[in-house]
matplotlib code that plots the C-alpha trace (Angstrom):
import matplotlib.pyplot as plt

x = [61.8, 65.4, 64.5, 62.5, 66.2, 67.0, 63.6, 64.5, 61.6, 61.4, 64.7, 65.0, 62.3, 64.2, 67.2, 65.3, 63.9, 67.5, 68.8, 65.9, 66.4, 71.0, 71.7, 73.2, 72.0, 75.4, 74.0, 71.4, 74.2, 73.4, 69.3, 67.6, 70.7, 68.5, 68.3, 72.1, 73.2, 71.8, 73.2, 76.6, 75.6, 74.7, 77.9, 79.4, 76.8, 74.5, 73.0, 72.2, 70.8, 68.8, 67.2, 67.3, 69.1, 69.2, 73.0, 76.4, 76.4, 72.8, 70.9, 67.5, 65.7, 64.4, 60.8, 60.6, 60.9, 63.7, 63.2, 63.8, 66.8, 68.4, 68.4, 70.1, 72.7, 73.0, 74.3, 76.6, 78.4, 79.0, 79.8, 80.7, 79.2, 79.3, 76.6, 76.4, 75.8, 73.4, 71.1, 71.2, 69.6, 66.2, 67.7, 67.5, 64.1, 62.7, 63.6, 62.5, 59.2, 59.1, 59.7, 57.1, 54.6, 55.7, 55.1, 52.0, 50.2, 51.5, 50.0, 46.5, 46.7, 48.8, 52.6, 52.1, 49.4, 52.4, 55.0, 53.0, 52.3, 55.8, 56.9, 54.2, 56.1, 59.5, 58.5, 55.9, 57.3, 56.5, 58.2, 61.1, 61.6, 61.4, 63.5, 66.6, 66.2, 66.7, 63.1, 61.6, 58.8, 60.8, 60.9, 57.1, 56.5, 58.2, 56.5, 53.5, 53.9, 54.8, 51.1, 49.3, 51.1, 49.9, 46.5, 46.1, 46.5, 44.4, 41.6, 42.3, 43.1, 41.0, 44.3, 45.3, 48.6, 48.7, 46.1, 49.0, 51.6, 50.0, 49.3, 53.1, 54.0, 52.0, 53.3, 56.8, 55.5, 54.2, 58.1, 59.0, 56.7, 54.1, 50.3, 51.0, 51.3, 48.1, 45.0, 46.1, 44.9, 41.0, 41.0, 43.0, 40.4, 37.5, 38.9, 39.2, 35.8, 34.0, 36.0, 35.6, 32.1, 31.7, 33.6, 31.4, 31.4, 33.1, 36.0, 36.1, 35.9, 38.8, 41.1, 40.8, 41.4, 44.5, 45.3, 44.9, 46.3, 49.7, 49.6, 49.2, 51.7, 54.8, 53.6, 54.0, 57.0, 59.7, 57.6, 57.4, 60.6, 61.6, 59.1, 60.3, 63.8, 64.5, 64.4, 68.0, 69.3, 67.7, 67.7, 64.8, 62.1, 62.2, 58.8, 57.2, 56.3, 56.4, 59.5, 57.5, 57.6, 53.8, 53.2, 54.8, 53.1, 49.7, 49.9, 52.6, 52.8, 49.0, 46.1, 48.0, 48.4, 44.8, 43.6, 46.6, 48.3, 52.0, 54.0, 55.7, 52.6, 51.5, 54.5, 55.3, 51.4, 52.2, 55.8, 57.0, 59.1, 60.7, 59.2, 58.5, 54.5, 52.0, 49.3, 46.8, 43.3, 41.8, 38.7, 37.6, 39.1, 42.8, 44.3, 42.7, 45.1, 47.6, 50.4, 49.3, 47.4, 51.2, 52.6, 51.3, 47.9, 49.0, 46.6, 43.8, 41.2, 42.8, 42.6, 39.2, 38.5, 40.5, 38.9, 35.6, 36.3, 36.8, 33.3, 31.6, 33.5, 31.7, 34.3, 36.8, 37.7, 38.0, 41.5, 41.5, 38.1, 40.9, 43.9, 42.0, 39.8, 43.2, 44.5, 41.5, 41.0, 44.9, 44.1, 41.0, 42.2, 45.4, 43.4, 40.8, 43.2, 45.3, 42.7, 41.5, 45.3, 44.7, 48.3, 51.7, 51.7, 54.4, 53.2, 56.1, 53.8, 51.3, 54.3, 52.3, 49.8, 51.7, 52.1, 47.9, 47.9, 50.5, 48.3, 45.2, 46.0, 47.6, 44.7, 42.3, 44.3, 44.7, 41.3, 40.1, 42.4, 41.3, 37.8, 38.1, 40.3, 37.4, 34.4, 33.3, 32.5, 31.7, 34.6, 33.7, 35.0, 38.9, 38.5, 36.8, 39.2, 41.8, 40.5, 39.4, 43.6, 44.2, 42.2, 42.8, 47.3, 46.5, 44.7, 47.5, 50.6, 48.5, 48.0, 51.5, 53.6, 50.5, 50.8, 54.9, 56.4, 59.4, 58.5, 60.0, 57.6, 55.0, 55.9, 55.8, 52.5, 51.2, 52.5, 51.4, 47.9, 48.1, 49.5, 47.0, 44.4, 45.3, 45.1, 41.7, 40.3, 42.1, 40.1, 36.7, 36.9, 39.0, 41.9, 45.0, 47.6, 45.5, 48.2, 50.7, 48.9, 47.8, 51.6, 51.9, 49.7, 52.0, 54.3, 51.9, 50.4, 53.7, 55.7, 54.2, 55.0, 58.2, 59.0, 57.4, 60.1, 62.9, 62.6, 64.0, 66.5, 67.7, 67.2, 67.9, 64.7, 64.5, 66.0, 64.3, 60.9, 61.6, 58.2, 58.2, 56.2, 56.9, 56.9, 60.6, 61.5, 60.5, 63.5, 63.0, 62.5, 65.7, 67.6, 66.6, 67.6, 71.2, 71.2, 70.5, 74.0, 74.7, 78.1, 79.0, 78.4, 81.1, 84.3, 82.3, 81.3, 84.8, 86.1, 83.7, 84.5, 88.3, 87.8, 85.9, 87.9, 90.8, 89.0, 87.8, 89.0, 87.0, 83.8, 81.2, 79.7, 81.2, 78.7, 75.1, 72.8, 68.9, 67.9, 68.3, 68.4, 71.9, 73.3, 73.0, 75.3, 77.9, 77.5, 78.0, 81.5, 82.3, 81.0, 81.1, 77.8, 76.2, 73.4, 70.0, 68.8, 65.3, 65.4, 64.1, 62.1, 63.9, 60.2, 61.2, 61.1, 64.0, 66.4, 65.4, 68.3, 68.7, 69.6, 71.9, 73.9, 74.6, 75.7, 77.8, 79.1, 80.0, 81.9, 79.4, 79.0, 81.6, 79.9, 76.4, 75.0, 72.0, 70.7, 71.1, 68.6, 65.2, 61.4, 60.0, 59.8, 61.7, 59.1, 57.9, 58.3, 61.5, 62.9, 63.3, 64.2, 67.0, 68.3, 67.5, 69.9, 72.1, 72.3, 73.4, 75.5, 77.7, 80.2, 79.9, 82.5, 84.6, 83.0, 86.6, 87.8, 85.3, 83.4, 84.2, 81.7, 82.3, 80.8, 77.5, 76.9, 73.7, 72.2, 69.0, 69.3, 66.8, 66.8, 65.3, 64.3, 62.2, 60.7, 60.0, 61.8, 62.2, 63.8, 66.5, 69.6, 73.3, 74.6, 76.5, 78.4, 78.8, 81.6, 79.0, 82.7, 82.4, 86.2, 86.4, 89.9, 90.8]
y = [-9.3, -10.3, -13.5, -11.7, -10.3, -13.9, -14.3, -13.8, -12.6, -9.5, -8.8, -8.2, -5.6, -4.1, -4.0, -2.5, 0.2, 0.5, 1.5, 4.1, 5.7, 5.4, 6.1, 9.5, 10.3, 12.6, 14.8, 16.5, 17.6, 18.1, 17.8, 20.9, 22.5, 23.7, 20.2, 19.4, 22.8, 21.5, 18.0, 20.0, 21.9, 19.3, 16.8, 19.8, 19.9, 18.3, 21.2, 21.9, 18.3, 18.5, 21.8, 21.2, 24.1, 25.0, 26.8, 25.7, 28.7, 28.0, 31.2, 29.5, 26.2, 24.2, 24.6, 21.3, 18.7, 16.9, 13.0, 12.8, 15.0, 13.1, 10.5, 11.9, 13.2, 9.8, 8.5, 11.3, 10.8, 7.3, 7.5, 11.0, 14.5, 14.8, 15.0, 11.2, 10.8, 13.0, 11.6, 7.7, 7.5, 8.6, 6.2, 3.4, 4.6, 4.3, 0.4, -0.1, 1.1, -1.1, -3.7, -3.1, -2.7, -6.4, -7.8, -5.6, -6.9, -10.2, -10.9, -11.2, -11.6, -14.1, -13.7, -12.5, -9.9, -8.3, -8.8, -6.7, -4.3, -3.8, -3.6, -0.7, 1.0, 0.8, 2.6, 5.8, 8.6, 10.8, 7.7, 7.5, 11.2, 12.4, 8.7, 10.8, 13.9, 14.9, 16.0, 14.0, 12.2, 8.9, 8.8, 9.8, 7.2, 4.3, 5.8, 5.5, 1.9, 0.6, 2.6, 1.1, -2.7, -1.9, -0.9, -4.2, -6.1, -4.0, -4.2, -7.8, -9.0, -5.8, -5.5, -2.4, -2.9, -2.4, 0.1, 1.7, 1.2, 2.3, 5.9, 5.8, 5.5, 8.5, 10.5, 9.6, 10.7, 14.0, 14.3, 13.8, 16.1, 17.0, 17.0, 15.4, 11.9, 12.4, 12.3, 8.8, 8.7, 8.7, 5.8, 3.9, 4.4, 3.9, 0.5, -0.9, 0.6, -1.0, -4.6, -5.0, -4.0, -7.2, -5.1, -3.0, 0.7, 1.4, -0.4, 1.4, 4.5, 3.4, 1.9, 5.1, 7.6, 5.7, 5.4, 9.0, 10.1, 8.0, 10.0, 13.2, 12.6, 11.2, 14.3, 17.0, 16.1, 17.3, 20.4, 20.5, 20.4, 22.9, 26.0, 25.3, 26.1, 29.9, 31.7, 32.7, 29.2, 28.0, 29.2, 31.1, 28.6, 29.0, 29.8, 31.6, 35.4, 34.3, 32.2, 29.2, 25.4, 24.7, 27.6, 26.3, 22.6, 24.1, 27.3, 27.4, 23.5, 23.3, 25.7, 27.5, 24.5, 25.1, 29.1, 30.7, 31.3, 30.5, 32.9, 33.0, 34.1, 36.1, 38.1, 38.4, 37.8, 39.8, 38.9, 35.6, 33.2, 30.1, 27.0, 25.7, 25.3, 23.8, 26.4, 24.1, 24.9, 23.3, 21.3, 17.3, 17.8, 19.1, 15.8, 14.4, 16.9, 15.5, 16.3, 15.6, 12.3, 11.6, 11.6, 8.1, 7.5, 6.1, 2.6, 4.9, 2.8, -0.4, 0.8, 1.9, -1.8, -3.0, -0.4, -1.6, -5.3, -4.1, -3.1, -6.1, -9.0, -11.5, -14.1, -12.3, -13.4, -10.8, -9.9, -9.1, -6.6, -5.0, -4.6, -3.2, -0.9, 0.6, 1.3, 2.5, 4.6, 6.0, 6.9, 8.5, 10.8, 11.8, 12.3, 14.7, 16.7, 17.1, 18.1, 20.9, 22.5, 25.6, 26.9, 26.4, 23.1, 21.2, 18.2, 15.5, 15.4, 13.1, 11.1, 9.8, 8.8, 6.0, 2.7, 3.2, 3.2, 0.6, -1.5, -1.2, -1.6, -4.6, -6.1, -4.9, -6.5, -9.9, -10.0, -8.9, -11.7, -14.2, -13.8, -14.2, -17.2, -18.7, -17.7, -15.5, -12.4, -11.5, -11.0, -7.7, -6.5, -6.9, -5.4, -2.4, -1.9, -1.8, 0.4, 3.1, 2.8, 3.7, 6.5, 7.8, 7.6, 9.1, 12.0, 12.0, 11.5, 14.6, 17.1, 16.7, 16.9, 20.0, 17.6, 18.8, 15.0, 14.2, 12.1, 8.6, 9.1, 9.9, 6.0, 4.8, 6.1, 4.7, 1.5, 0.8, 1.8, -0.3, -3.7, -2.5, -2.6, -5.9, -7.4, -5.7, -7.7, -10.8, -10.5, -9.9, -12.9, -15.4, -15.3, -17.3, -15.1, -14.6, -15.0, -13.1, -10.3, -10.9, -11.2, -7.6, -6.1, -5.3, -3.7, -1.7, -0.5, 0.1, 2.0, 5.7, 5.4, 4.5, 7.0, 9.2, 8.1, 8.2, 12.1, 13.1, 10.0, 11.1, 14.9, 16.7, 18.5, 21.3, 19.5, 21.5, 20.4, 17.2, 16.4, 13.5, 14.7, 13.6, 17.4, 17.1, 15.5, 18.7, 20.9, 23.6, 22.0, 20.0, 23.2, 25.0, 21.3, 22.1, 26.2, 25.9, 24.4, 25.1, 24.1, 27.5, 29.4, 27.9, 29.9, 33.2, 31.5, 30.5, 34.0, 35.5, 32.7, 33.1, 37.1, 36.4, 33.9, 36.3, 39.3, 36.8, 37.8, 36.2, 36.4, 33.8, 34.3, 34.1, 36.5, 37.3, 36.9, 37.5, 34.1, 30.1, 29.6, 32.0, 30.6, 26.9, 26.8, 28.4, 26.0, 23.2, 24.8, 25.7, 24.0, 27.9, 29.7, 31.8, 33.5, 33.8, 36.7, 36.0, 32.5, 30.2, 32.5, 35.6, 36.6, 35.8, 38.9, 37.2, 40.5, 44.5, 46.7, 47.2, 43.6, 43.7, 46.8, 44.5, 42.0, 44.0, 45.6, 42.2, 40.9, 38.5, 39.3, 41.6, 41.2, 41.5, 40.3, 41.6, 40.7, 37.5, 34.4, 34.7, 33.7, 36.4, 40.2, 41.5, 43.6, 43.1, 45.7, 43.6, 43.2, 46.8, 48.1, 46.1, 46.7, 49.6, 50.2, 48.3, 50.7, 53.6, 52.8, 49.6, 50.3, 48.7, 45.9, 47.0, 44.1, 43.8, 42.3, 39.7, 38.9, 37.6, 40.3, 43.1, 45.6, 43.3, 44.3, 45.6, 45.2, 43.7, 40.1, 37.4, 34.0, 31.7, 28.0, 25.4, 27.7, 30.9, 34.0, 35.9, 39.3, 39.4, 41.8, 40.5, 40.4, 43.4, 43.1, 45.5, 45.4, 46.5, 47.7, 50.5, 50.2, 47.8, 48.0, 46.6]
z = [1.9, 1.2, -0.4, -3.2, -4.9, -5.7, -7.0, -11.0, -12.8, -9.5, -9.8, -13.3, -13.0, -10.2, -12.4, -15.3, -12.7, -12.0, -15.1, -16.0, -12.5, -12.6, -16.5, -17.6, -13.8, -13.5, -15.9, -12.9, -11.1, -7.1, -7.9, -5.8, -4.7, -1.9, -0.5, -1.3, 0.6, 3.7, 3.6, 3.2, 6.6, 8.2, 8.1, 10.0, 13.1, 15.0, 15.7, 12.0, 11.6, 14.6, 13.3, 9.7, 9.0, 4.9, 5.3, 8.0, 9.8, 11.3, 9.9, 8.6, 8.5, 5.1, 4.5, 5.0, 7.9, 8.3, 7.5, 4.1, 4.5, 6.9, 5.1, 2.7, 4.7, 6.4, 3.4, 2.7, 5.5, 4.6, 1.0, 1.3, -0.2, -3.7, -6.9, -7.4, -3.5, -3.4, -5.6, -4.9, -1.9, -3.9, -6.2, -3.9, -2.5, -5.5, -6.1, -2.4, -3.6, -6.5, -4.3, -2.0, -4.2, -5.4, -1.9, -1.3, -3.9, -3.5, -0.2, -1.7, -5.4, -7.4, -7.9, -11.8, -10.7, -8.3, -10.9, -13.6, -10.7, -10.1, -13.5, -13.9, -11.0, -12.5, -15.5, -14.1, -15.4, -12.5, -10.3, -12.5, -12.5, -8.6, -8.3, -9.8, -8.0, -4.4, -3.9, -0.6, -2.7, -3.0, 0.9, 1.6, -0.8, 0.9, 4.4, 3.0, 1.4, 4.9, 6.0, 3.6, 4.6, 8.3, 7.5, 5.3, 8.1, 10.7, 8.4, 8.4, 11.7, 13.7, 15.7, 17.8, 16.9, 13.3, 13.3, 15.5, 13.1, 10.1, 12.3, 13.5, 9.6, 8.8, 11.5, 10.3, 6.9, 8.3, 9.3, 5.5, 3.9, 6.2, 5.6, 2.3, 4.0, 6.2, 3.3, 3.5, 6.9, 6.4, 4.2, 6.1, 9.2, 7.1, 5.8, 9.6, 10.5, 7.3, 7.3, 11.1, 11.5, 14.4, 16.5, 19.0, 18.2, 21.6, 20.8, 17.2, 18.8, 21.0, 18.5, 16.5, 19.4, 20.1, 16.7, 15.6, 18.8, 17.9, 15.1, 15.7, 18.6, 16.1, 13.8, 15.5, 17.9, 16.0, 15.1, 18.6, 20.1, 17.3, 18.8, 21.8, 21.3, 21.9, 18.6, 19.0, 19.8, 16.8, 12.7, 11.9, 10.5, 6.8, 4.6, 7.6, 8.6, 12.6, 12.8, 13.8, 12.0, 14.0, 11.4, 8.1, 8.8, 9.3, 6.4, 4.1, 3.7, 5.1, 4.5, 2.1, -0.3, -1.4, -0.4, -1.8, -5.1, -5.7, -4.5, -8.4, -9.9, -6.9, -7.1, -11.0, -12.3, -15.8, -16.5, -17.6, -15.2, -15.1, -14.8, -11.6, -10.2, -11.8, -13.0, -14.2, -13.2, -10.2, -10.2, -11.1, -14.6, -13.5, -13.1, -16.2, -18.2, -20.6, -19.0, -15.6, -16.6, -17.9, -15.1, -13.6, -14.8, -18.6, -17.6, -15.7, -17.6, -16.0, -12.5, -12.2, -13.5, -10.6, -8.4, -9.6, -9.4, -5.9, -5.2, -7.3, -7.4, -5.5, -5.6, -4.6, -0.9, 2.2, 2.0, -1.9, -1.1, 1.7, -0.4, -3.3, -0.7, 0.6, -2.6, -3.9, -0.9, -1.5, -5.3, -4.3, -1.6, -3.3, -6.7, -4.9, -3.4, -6.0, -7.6, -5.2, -4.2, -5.3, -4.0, -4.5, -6.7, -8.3, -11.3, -9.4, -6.7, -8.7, -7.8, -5.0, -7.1, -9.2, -6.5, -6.1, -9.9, -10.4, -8.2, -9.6, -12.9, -12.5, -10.8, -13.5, -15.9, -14.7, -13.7, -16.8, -18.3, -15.8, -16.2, -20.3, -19.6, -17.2, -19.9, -16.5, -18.6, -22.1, -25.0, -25.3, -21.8, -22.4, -26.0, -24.5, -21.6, -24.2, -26.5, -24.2, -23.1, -26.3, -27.0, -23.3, -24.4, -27.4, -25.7, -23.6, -26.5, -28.2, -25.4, -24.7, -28.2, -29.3, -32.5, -33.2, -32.0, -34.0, -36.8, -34.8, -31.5, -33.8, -35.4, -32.1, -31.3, -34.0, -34.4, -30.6, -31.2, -34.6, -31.9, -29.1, -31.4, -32.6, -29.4, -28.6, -32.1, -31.1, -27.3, -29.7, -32.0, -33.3, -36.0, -36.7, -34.9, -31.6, -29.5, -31.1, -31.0, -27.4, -26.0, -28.2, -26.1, -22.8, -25.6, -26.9, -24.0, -22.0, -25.3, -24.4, -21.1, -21.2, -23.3, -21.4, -19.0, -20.3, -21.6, -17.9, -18.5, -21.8, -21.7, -18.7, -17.4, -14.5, -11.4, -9.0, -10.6, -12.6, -15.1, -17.7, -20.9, -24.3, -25.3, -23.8, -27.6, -29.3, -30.4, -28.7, -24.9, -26.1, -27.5, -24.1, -22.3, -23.4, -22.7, -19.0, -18.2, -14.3, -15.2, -17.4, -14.1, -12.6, -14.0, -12.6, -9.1, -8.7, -9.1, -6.7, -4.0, -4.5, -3.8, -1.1, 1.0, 0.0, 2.1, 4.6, 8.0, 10.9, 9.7, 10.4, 6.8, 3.5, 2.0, 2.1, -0.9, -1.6, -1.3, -0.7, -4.4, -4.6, -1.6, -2.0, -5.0, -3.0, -0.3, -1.9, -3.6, -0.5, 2.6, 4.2, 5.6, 3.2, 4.6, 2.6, 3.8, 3.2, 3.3, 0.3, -2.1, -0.4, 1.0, 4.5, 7.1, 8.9, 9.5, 10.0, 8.5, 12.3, 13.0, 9.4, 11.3, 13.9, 12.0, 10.4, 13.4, 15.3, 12.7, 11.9, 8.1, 5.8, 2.3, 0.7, -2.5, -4.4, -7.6, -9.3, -9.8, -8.4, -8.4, -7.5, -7.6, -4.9, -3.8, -0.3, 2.2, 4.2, 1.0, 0.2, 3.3, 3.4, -0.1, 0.7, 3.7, 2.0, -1.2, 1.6, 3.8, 2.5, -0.7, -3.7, -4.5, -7.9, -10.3, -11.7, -8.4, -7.7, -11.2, -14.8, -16.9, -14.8, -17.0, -16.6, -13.1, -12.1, -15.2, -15.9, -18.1, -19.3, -18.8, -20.8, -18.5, -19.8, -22.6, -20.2, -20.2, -16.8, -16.5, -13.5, -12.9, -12.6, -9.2, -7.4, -4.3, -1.6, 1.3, 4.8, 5.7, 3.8, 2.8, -0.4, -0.4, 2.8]

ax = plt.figure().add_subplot(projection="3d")
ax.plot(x, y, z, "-o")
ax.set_aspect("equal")
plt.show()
């Protein structure tokens, strides 16, 4: 693998991915703060990294597992904790996946095929954009490159072994981001059964019993070990109503996934909030949405060529029909259910989707070229392929500007349909500048989507839920780009945090806020425990007002947030009972000791994020003392 960084023609694409996924990079600050938070807690205990725990002091997990985290804070405590730091190791991820995707498609197709495969990679929006944020796709997608290597070589050789090591990659995937790695799982299974049909049934049935069994195994062992750990030797397990990660693998980041609605529009269905989920329908037409086809899918009409080749290319020797099988078989399953997750859904996710498409497009391409080349298929083919590219980006370039571009994308647009177009006619016929129009064509084809691209390179886009869409050049997303500035909170959060480590005396936690999304900033200031009383959202039942006594009472906990930045309606019935006890017996804080716009306090405010207003109310803080002097 080493030698393919002094091979020149791969390692310029790897520095191009480079630069789309490092420039102006600064400018997303700590990514999900959530996810920076916890690497923070964690270079302070083992017992935090052990148990994933989302704040220092140890009060509640991440709602995810811990792989991709750890990671993350591997490499912190290497190069140290800061913004940068935080959001290289997805950088780096993301070339590895570039990479692999060279050498996957290498191993059975010729050395251009994986090079236009790889430069495909680089440039996927949705790639480029999870690749320069802290979310755990860049690692689930290396996991499942290294699956997909494996099972190329089970279906080819009928091996045990790498049957085995395709299931031990998925299991290690399910420890990234849970059941998202495992719809991988059936096609890989299905591609040893069908290419290794001269083995007896038995022996399948074997093979995939130990296999699946692996699998399962390396899944749920960390999930494992963490319910058996007495609940109060442990954090609570965040994202669950019975403190228990066997429950947030199989419902929250399970069943839920497709039988429930996200918990933003569940809780505020008739106000407006910020932009986070995707709401787009479900059914066989979601993903085929601008702004979801946007994501990855810019050559679609390339890869179903490549897919198809796949099926009916009778030339094509026994290892081509596997590769192509297992990355059809990966675009298929992650399209379908993609299409079908009715729950909590964010667009980055099609993420996944890109090193299948990168893939197949390729191949589609350079077979499509090779077969005009040999006279193996009518002139009409590549012309048609390329036109129904175009119309299918302009579809795309439409449903994602509404028609308002600026006036130099719209050039763009037009000028690459005008080249693509070109090349199509030069495929159909013969004219004097055939081939100058043919070298046009990976120009034309490619300008959309790089654009696409670079709108979360150039502009900075909701870090917690990165999407690449040319809509991002319009002048309102950019006006709103430059309003939601975390730095301008930072005068006001220093002035709270100075007050608070002033009045600190003994406490475990600094303070206690309404949820993950309040505390994380503060950890990362400070490296102290903040506790997230109801864990990420601020939904989780994890304290009774009795148990908030006794922390109070102990020493544990002095001071109490409410209010501030939120997702949701703080409605449930946890959630009021605790502001609730709260309201009566603590004191509230004088705003003039702890906050820059005291007279703000306990007011309601709107926020405007990514176009969306929500309505929230400025923070107050009480002293559980009941002595805000001392």
């Amino acid at each position: 693998m080493l030698r393919a960084f002094f091979h020149v023609p791969i390692a310029a694409i790897l520095a191009l991915a480079a630069a789309f996924r490092l420039w102006n990079l600064s400018e997303n600050g700590y990514g999900r703060e959530y996810y920076a938070a916890a690497v923070r807690g964690m270079l302070q205990s083992w017992h935090n990294v052990f148990f994933n725990s989302f704040d220092p002091g140890g009060f509640v997990t991440l709602d995810k597992p811990p792989v991709a985290i750890w990671v993350q804070a591997l490499f912190a405590k290497l190069f140290g904790f800061s913004a940068l730091n935080a959001l290289l190791p997805q950088v780096i991820l993301g070339l590895a996946a570039v990479l692999l995707v060279f050498l996957l498609v290498r191993r059975t197709f010729s050395e251009r095929t994986a090079l236009l495969a790889a430069l495909l990679m680089a440039v996927t929006p949705a790639s480029v954009a999870v690749d320069r944020s802290n979310n755990t796709e860049s690692c689930l997608i290396v996991v499942l490159l290294l699956a997909a290597w494996f099972a190329m070589r089970a279906a080819e050789n009928g091996r045990l072994r790498d049957l085995c090591g395709a299931m031990l990659m998925l299991g290690i995937g399910f420890n990234v981001k849970m059941a998202a790695a495992l719809i991988l799982a059936p096609a890989i299974a299905l591609s040893f059964f069908f290419f290794n049909r001269q083995i007896p049934l038995a022996r399948h049935f074997k093979f995939q019993t130990i296999a699946g069994l692996l699998m399962i195994a390396v899944s749920l062992s960390w999930v494992t070990a963490f319910d058996l750990v007495p609940a109060d030797k442990r954090p609570y397990a965040g994202s669950t109503k019975h403190n228990s990660m066997l429950e947030l693998a199989l419902l929250h980041n399970g069943a839920a996934r497709f039988t429930q609605p996200n918990p933003v529009a569940a809780a505020q269905p008739d106000k407006p909030r910020p932009v986070l989920y995707d709401e787009s329908p479900t059914g066989p037409l979601r993903l085929f949405r601008a702004l979801q086809a946007g994501q990855a899918a810019w050559l679609l009409p390339f890869a179903l060529a490549g897919m198809m080749f796949g099926f009916f290319a009778n030339e094509w020797n026994r290892e081509r029909r596997i590769a192509a099988a297992i990355w059809g078989g990966w675009l298929a399953s992650y399209w379908i259910v993609f299409s079908a997750a009715g729950g909590p859904f964010h667009t980055y996710y099609l993420a996944t989707l890109a090193p299948a498409l990168a893939a197949l497009a390729a191949i589609g391409a350079s077979e499509i070229w090779r077969r005009y080349r040999n006279g193996d298929s009518p002139r009409w083919l590549a012309s048609a392929a390329i036109v129904l590219t175009v119309l299918w980006q302009a579809w795309i370039f439409a449903g994602q500007t509404q028609f308002a571009a600026p006036y130099w994308l719209n050039w763009i647009a037009a000028i690459s349909a005008l080249l693509a177009l070109l090349g199509a006619a030069a495929f159909a016929g013969k004219f004097v500048r055939k081939y100058l129009a043919l070298a046009a064509l990976p120009t034309a084809l490619l300008a959309l989507p790089v654009a696409a691209a670079l709108s979360v390179v150039l502009i900075r886009p909701n870090v917690a839920a990165p999407v690449a869409t040319l809509g991002a050049f319009s002048e309102d997303r950019m006006l709103d780009a430059l309003r939601v500035n975390p730095r301008r909170a930072e005068p006001a959060r220093e002035k709270l945090i100075s007050f608070l480590k002033e009045q600190r005396n003994g406490e475990k936690f600094l303070v206690a806020v309404e949820n993950a999304l309040l505390a994380g900033p503060l950890i990362i200031a400070t490296g102290e425990p903040v506790m997230a009383l109801g864990g990420y959202l601020g939904t989780d039942p994890i304290l009774t007002p009795e148990k908030l006594t006794a922390l109070a009472e102990n020493g544990t906990l002095r001071f109490v947030m409410l209010g501030g930045f939120t997702l949701t309606a703080r409605n449930t019935p946890n959630e009021l009972a605790l502001r609730e006890w709260i309201q009566k017996h603590a004191v509230p804080v004088d705003p003039q000791r702890w906050s820059l716009y005291p007279a703000r306090a306990g007011k309601p405010f709107r926020l405007r994020v990514g176009g969306v207003v929500t309505e929230m109310t400025f923070p107050e803080l009480y002293d559980l003392r009941g002595n805000p002097e001392r």
